[in-house]
C-alpha positions, 0 to 999 in steps of 0.5 A: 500546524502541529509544532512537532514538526518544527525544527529537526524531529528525532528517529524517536518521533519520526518513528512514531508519526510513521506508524501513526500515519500507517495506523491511519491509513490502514484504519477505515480504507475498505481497499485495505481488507482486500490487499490484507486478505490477498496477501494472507492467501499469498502467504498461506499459498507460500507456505503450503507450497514451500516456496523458495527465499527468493521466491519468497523475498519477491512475494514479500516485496510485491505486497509491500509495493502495493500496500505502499502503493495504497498507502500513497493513494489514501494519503492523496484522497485524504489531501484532496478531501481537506483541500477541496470541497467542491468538484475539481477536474484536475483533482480528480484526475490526479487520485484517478492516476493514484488509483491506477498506481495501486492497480498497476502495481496490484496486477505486476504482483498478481502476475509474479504471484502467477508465475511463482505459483504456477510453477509450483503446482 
């Protein structure tokens, strides 16, 4: 266990374990390289488009519930890798539902992206 989490870590640390996990994360997940292209075609569509600060607040918030979305479904995959080797039903049903929790949250932000940018054109 790493010692560092004993006791109360200070923001410094904590801070410091947070980008490291997104690091991590981020860092041999192909799932990311979609959702880092979707979201470089969502900015780029804003810009040309000149949408407005809330439309802009709602894209900027649906890109981070799904890259949150994934982060979540990444760590839970990692947790069942070390936890079992071996095929486990229950498990498996578990990162099926983390999946479907970064489709959701995929195909909500896909729909106000939709609306935001058909409006515009």
């Amino acid at each position: 266990m790493n010692t560092e989490y004993r006791g109360t870590p200070s923001w410094r640390s904590k801070f410091g374990h947070a980008f490291r996990g997104a690091k991590k994360g981020i860092r041999g997940e192909s799932s990311f390289f979609v959702h880092f292209f979707a979201t470089a075609l969502v900015v780029a569509a804003a810009v040309a488009l000149r949408v407005t600060r809330t439309e802009w607040c709602m894209l900027l918030l649906c890109v981070t519930i799904v890259l949150s979305a994934e982060m979540v479904n990444t760590s839970f995959e990692r947790l069942a890798r070390a936890l079992e080797k071996q095929h486990n039903e229950d498990l498996g049903e578990a990162l099926d539902v983390a999946s479907a929790a970064v489709l959701i949250a995929s195909l909500g932000s896909a729909a106000v992206g939709l609306v935001i940018f058909v409006y515009r054109l």
